[in-house]
N, C-alpha and C positions, 0 to 999 in steps of 0.2 A: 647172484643166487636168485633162481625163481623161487616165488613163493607159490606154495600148493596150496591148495583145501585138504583139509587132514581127513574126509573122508573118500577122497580119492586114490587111488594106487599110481606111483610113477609110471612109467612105460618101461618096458624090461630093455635092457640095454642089448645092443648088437652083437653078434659073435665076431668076432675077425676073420675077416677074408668070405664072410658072407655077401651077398648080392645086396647092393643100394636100394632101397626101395624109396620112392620118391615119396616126399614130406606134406601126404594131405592127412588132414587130422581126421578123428574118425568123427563117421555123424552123430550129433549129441541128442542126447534121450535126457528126458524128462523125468525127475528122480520122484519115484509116487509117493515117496516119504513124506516131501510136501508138499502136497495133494490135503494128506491126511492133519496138517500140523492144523491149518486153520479150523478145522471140525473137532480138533480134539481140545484145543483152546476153550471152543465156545461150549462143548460139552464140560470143561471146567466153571464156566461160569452160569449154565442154564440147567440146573438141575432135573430137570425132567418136560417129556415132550409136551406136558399138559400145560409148564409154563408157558413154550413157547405158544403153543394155540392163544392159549388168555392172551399174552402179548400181544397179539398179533389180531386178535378180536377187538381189543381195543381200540388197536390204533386202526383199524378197521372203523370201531364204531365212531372213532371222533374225527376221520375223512367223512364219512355219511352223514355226521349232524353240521358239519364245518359247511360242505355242499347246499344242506337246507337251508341252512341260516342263510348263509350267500343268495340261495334266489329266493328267500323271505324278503331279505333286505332288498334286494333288484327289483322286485316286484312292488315293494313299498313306492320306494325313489323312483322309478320311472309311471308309475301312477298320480305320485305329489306334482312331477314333473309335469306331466299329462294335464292334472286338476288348474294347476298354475297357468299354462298356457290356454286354457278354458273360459278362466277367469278374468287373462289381461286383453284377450281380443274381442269383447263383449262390453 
């Protein structure tokens, strides 16, 4: 026994004594249904589009202070680094 997907329809069965037609399966398409499943999911759990912006400013804004900090510090350490080499060939 094959197993189907239950939202698919079998293939209608042949008449007898009709013409063979040879066994290429048809081209498969892409069911839009899910398409839609992951956006309806997330509209489950994101109550409106203003949360998503806040979200999304945030974590906006803590890549941008993340960046600063980074070349705060870079800028620190390769200055110490700089001051230290100043200091020991003199």
């Amino acid at each position: 026994m094959k197993m189907r997907a239950f939202w698919r329809t079998p293939a209608p069965a042949q008449q007898p004594g009709s013409p063979k037609t040879p066994d290429v399966p048809p081209a498969r398409r892409r069911d839009p249904a899910w398409i839609e499943v992951p956006l309806t999911v997330l509209s489950w759990f994101l109550p409106g589009s203003a949360v998503v912006v806040a979200a999304i400013g945030q974590f906006a804004l803590a890549l941008v202070l993340l960046a600063v900090a980074a070349g705060v510090w870079l800028r620190l350490w390769r200055g110490r680094k700089r001051w230290r080499n100043r200091t020991n060939t003199s």
